[in-house]
DRENPAKE-441007 format. One record per residue (C-alpha): residue number from 1; chain; y, z, x. Coordinates in nm, 2 decimals. Layout:
// residues N
<NUM, "A", <Y, Z, X>> ...
//
This chain:
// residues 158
<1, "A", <-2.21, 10.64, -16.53>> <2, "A", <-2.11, 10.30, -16.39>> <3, "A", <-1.80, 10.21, -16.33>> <4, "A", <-1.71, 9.91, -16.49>> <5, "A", <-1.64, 9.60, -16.25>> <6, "A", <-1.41, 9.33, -16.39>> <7, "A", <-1.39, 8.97, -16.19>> <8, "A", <-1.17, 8.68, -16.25>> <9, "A", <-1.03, 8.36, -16.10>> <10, "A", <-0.69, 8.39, -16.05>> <11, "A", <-0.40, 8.16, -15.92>> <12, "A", <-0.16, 8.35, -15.67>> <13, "A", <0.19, 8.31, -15.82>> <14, "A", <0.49, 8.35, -15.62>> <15, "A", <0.75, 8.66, -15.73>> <16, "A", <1.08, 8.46, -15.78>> <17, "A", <1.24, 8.33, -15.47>> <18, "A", <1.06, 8.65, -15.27>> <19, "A", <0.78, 8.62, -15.05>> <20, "A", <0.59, 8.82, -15.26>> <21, "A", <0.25, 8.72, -15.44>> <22, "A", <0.05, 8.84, -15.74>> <23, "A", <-0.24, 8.72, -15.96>> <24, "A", <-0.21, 8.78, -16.38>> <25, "A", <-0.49, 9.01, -16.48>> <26, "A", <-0.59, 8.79, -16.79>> <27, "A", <-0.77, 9.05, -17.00>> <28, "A", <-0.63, 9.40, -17.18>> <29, "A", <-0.61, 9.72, -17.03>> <30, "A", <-0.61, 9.88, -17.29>> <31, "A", <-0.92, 9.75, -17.43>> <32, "A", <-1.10, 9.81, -17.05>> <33, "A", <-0.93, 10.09, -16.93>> <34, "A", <-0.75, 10.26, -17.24>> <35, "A", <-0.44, 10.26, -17.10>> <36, "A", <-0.13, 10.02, -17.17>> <37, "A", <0.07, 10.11, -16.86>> <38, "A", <0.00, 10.13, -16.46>> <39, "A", <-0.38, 10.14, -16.39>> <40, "A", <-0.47, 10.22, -16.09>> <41, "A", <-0.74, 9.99, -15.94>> <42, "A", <-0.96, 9.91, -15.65>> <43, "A", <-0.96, 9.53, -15.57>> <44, "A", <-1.16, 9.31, -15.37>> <45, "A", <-1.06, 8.96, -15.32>> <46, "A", <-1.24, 8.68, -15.23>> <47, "A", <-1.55, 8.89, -15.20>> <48, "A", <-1.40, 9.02, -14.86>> <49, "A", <-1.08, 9.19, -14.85>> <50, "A", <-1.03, 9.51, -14.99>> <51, "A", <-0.70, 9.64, -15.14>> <52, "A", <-0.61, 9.97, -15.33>> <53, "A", <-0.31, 9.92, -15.59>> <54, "A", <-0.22, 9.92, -15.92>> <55, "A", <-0.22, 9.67, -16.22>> <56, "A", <0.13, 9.69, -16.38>> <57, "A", <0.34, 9.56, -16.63>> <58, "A", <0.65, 9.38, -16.46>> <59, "A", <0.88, 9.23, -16.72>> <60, "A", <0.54, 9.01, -16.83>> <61, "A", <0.31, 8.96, -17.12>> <62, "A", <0.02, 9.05, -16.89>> <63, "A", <-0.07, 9.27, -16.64>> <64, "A", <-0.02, 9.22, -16.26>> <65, "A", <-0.20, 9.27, -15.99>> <66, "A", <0.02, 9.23, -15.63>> <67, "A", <-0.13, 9.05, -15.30>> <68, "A", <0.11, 9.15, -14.99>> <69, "A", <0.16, 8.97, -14.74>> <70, "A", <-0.13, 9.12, -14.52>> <71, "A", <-0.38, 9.01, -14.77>> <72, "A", <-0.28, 8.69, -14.78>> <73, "A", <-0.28, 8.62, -14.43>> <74, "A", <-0.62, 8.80, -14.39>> <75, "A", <-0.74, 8.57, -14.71>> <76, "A", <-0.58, 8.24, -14.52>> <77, "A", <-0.42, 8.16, -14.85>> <78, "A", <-0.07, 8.13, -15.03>> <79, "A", <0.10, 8.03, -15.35>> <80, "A", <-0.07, 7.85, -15.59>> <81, "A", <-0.42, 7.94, -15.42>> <82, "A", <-0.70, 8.01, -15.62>> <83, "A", <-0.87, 8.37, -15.56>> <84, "A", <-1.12, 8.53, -15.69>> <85, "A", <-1.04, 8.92, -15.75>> <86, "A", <-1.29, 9.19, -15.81>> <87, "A", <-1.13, 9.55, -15.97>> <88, "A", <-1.27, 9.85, -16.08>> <89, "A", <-1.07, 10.16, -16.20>> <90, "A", <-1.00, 10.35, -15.89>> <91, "A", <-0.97, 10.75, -16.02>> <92, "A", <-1.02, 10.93, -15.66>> <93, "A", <-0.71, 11.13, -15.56>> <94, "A", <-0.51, 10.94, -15.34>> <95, "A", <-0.45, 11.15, -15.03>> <96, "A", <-0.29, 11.07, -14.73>> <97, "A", <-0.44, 11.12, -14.38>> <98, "A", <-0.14, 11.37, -14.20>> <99, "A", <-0.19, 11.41, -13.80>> <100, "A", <-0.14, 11.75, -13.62>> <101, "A", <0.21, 11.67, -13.49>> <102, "A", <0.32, 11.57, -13.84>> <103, "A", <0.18, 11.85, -14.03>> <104, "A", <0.36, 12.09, -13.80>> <105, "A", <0.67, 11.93, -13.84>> <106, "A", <0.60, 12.03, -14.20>> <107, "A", <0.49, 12.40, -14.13>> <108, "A", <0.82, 12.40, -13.96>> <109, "A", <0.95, 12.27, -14.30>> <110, "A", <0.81, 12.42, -14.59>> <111, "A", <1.06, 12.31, -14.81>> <112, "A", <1.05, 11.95, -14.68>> <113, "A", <0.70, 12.00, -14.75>> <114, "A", <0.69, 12.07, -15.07>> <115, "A", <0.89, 11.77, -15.17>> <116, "A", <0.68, 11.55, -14.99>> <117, "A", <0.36, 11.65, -15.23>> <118, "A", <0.54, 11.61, -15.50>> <119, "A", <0.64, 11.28, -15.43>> <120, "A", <0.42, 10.95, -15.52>> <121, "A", <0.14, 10.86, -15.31>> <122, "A", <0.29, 10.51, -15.20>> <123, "A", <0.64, 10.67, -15.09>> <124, "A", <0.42, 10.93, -14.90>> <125, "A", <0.23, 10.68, -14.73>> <126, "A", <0.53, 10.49, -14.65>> <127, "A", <0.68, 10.81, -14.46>> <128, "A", <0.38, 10.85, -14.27>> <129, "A", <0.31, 10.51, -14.17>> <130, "A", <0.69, 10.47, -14.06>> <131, "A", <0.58, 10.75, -13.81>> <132, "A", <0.24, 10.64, -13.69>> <133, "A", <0.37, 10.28, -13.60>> <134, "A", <0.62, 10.41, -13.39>> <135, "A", <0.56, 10.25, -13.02>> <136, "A", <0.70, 10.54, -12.78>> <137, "A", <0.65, 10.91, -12.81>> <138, "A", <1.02, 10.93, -12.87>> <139, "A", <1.07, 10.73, -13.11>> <140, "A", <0.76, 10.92, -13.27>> <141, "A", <0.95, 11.22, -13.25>> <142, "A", <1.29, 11.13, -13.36>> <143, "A", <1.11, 10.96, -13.66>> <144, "A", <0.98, 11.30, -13.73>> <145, "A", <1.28, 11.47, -13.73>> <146, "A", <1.44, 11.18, -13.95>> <147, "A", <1.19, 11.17, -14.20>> <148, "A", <1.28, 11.58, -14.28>> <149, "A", <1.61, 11.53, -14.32>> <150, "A", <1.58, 11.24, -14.59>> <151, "A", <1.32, 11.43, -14.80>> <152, "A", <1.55, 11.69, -14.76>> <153, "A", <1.87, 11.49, -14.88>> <154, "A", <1.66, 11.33, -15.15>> <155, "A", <1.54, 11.00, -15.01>> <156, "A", <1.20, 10.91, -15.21>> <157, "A", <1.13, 10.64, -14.88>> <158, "A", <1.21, 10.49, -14.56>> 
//
C-alpha cells in the first residue's frame, strides 16, 4: 500500500505578534486522512528540508501545519514566503533516542520513569534534548537530576 503524498503551495503566515510561522493545509483531513483532529504528518518543504509534526486545528477553519524557526532559517525564508510543502501521514511510533547516562538515571527512578512514557512524545523529546545540549558535564548532570524531580512533581516540560 502506498502512502498517500499530498503537495501544496503555501504562504508562511505569521502566528500573531510571535515569531512563530505556519502554512494553512488547504484540503480536508478528514476526507484524506479520516480524521478531523491532530494528524500526525511527515513534511518536506521546499523539496529539501524535512520536518516531523502534526497538522492541527488552532482556533482556524483549516488545518495548520507549523514551520519553527530552524526550518525557516534552513529554507532562507520568512513571512509571507511562498513554500512548497510535501506531507504524508506519518504512523511510525515516535520514540525517543535515551543515552546510557540518562537511562540510568531512570533505572535509578522507576517511578520517574514511568511518568516519562506516559507522557507525549514532544514533552519527552523536550526533556531529553534539554539534557543533551548541555555544554559541561555538570551541567549535564545536574540537568539530570533536575529533570527527575519535575516529572516527579508533575512538570509535563522544561
Amino acid at each position: 500500500m502506498m502512502k498517500q503524498k499530498i503537495e501544496f503551495t503555501g504562504i508562511i503566515k505569521q502566528n500573531g505578534s510571535m515569531n512563530a510561522a505556519f502554512v494553512e493545509f488547504p484540503f480536508s483531513t478528514e476526507e484524506l486522512f479520516g480524521k478531523k483532529g491532530q494528524v500526525k504528518i511527515k513534511a518536506l518543504f521546499d523539496d529539501r528540508v524535512e520536518y516531523r509534526g502534526s497538522l492541527a486545528k488552532m482556533k482556524s477553519d483549516c488545518h495548520i501545519l507549523g514551520l519553527t524557526q530552524d526550518i525557516r532559517k534552513q529554507l532562507g525564508k520568512t513571512f509571507g514566503d511562498e513554500v512548497l510543502v510535501s506531507i504524508i501521514e506519518d504512523k511510525e511510533e515516535r520514540t525517543i533516542a535515551i543515552a546510557d547516562d540518562i537511562a540510568s538515571v531512570f533505572n535509578e527512578n522507576p517511578d520517574a520513569k514511568n511518568l516519562f512514557d506516559t507522557m507525549s512524545y514532544t514533552h519527552r523529546k523536550e526533556y531529553i534534548r534539554w539534557i543533551e545540549e548541555a555544554k559541561k558535564p555538570e551541567t549535564r548532570e545536574s540537568r539530570k537530576i533536575r529533570m527527575i524531580e519535575m516529572i516527579l512533581s508533575g512538570k509535563k516540560g522544561v
